[in-house]
N, CA, C and O of each residue as an XYZ file, in Angstrom:
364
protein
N     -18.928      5.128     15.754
C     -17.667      5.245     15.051
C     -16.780      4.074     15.459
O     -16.407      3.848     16.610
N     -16.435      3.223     14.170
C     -15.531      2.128     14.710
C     -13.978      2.672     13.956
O     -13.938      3.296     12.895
N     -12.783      2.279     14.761
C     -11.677      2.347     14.275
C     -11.046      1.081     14.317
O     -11.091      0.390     15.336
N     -10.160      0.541     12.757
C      -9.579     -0.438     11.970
C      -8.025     -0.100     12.547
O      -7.653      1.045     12.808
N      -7.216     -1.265     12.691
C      -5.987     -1.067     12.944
C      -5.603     -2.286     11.955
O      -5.962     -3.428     11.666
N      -4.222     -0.879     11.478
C      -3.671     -2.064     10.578
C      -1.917     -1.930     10.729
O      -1.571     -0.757     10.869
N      -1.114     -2.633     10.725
C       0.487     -2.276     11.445
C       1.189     -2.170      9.856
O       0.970     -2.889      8.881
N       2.092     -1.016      9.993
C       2.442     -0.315      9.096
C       3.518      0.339      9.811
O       3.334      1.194     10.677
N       5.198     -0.294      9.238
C       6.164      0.175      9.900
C       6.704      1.819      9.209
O       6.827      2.944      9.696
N       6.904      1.267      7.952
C       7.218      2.416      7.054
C       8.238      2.125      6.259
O       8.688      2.933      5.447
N       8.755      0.773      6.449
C       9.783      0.040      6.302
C      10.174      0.134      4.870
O       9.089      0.035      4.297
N      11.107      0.269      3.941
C      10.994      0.451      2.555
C      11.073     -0.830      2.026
O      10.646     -1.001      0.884
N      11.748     -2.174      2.920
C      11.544     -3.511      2.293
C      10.384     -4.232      2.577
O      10.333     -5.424      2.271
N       9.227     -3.545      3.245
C       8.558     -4.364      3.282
C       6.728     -3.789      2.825
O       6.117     -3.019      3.566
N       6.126     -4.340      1.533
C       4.768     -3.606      1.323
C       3.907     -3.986      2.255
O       4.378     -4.662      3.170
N       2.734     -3.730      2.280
C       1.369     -4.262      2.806
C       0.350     -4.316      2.302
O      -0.057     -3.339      1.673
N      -0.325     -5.354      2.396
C      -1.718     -5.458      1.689
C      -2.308     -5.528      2.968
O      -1.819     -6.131      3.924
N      -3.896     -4.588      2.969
C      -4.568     -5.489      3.863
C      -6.543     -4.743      3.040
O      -6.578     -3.821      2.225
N      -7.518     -5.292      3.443
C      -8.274     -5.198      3.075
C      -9.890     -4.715      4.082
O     -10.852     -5.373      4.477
N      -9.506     -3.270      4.182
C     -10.293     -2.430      5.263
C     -11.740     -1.934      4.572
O     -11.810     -1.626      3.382
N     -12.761     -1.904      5.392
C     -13.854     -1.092      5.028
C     -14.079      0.249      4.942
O     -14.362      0.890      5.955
N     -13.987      0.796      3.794
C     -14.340      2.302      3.623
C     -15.680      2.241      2.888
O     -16.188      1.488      2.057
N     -16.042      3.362      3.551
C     -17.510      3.587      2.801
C     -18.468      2.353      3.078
O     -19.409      2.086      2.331
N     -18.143      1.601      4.248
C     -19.524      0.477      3.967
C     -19.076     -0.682      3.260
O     -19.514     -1.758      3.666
N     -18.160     -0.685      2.119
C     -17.414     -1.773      1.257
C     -16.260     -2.147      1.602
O     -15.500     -1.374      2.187
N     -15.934     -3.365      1.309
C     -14.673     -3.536      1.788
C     -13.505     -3.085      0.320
O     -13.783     -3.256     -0.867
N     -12.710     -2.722      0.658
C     -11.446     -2.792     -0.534
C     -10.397     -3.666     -0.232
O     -10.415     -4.591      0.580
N      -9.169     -3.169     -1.200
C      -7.912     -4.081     -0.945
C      -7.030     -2.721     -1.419
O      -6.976     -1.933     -2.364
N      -6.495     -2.932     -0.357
C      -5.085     -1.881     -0.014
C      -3.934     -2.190     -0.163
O      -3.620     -3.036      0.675
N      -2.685     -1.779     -1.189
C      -1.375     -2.023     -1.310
C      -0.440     -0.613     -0.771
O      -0.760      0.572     -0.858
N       0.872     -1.248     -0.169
C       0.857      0.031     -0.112
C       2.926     -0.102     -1.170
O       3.667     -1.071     -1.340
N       3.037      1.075     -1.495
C       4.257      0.708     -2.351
C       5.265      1.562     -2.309
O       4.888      2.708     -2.556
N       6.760      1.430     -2.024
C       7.502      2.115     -1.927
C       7.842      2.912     -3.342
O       8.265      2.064     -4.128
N       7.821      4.025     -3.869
C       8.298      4.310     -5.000
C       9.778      4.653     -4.675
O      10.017      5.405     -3.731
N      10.944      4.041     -5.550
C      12.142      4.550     -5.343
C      12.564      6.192     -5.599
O      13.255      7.019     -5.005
N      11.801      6.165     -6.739
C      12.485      7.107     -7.569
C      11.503      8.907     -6.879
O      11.728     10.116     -6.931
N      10.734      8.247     -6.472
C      10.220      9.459     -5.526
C      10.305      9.417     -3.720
O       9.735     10.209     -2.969
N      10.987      8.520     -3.407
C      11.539      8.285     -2.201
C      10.137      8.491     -1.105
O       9.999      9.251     -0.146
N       9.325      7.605     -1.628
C       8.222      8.159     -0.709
C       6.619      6.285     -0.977
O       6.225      5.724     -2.000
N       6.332      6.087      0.294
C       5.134      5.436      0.108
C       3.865      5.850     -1.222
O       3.588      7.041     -1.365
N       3.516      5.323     -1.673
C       2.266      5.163     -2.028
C       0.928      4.225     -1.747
O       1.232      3.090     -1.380
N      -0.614      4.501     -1.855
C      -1.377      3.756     -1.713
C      -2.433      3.190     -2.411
O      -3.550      3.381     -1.929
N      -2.366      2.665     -3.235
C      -2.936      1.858     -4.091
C      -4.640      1.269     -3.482
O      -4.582      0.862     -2.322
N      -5.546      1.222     -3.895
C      -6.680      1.045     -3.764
C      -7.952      0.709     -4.733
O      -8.632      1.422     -5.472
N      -7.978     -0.495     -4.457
C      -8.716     -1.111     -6.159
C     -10.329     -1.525     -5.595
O     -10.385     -1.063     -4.455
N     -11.309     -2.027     -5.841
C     -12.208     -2.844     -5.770
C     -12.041     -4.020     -5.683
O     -10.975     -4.550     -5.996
N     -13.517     -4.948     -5.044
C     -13.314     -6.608     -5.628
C     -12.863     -6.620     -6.456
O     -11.672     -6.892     -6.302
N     -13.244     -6.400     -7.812
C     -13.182     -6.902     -8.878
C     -11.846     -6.298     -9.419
O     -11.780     -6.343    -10.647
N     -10.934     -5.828     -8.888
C      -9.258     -5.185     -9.119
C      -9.640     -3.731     -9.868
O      -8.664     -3.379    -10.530
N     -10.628     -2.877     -9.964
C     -10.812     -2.156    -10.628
C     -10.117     -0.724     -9.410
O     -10.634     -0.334     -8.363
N      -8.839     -0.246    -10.065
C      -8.734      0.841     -9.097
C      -9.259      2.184     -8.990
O      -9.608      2.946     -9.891
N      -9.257      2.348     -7.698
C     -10.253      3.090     -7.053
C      -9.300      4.600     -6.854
O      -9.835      5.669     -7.148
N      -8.335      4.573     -6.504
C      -7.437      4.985     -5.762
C      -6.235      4.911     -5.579
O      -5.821      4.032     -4.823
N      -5.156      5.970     -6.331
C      -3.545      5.821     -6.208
C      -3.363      7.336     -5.596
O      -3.892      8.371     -6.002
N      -2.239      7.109     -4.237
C      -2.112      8.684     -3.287
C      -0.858      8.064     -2.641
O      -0.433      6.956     -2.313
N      -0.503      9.306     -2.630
C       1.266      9.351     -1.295
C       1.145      9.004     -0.260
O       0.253      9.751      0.143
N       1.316      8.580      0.275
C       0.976      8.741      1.981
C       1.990      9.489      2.430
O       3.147      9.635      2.034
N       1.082     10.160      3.750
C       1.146     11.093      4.284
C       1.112     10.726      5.490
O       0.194      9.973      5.815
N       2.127     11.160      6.530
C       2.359     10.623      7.712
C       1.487     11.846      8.617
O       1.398     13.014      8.238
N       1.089     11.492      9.444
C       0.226     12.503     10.641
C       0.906     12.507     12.067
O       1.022     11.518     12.790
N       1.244     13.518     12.287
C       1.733     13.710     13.618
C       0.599     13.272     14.469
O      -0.550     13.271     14.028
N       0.975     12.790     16.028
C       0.101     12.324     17.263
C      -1.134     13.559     17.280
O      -2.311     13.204     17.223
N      -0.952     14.296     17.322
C      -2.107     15.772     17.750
C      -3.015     15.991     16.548
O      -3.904     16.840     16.608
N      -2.781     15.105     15.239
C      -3.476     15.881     13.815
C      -3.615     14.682     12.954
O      -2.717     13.854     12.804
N      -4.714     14.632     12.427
C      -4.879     14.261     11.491
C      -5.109     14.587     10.355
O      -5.934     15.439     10.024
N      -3.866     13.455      9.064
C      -4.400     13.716      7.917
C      -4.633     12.603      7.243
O      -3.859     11.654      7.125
N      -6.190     12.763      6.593
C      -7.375     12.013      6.200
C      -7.101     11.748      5.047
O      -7.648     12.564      4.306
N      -5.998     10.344      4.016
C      -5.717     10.105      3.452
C      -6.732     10.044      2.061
O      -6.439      9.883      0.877
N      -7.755     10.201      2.587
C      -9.363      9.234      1.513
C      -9.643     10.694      1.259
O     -10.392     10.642      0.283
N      -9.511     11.730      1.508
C     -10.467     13.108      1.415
C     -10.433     13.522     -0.275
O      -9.644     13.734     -1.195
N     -12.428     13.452      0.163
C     -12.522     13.761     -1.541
C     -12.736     12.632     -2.716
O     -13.116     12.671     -3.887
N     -12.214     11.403     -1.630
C     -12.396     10.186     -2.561
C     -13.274      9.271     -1.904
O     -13.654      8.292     -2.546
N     -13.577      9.399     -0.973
C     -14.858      8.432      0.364
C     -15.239      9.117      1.216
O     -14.447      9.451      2.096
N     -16.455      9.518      1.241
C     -17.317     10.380      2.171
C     -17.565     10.227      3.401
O     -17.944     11.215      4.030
N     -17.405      8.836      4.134
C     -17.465      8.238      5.700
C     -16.005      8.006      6.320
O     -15.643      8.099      7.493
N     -15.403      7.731      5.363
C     -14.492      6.989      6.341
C     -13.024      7.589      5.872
O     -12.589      7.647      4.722
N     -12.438      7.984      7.000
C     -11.164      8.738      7.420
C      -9.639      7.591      7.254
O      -9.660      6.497      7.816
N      -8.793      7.903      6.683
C      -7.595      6.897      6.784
C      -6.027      7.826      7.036
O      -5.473      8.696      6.364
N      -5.706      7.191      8.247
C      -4.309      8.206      8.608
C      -3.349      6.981      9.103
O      -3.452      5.873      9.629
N      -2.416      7.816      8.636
C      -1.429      6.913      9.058
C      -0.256      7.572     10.374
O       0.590      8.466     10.359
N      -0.625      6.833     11.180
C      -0.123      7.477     12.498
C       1.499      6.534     12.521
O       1.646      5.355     12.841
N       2.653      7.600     12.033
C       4.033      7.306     12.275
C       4.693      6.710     13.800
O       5.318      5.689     14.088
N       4.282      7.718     14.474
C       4.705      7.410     15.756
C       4.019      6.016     16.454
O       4.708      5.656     17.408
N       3.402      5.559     16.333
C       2.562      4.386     16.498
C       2.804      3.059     15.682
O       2.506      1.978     16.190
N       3.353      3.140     14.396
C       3.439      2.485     13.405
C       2.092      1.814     12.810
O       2.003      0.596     12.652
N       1.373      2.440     12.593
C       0.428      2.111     12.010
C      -1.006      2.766     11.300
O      -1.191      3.981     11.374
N      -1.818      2.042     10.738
C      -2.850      2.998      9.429
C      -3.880      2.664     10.254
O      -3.961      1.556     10.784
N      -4.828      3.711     10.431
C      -6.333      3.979     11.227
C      -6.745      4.017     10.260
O      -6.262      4.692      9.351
N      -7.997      3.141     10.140
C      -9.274      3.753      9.115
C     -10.186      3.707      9.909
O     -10.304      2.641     10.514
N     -11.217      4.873     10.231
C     -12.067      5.363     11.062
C     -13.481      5.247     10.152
O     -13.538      5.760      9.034
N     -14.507      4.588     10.689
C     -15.892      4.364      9.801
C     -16.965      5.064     10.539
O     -18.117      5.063     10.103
């Protein structure tokens, strides 16, 4: 089991792209403030920009995880740990 670190404040001026391996493949990850729902989103496309994946994020307390990908990638776990500032993807 390898774990991905990626820094993720929560910041509303600032997005992130970064491009982690789930499932064995790599993707490309945006992540986007929606105003009007006062809340992150996570965007998730293929090489080829074909998206894969649009979800809320969901912040996980230190003691728990919640597995952002569930239901949509069978290996690999993605949480976003608040207190830490930052997104785990676990392979």
């Amino acid at each position: 089991m390898s774990t991905e670190l990626f820094p993720f404040s929560g910041n509303e001026q600032k997005s992130m792209a970064f491009t982690p391996i789930l499932d064995g493949s790599v993707y490309n990850c945006r992540t986007k403030w929606n105003v009007a729902a006062q809340r992150w989103y996570l965007d998730i496309t293929d090489n080829s920009g074909r998206r894969q994946l649009t979800i809320p994020i969901v912040g996980s307390p230190a003691d728990y995880d919640i597995n952002l990908l569930v239901g949509a990638f069978s290996t690999t776990k993605m949480i976003w740990r608040i207190t830490r500032g930052q997104i785990e993807v676990i392979n």
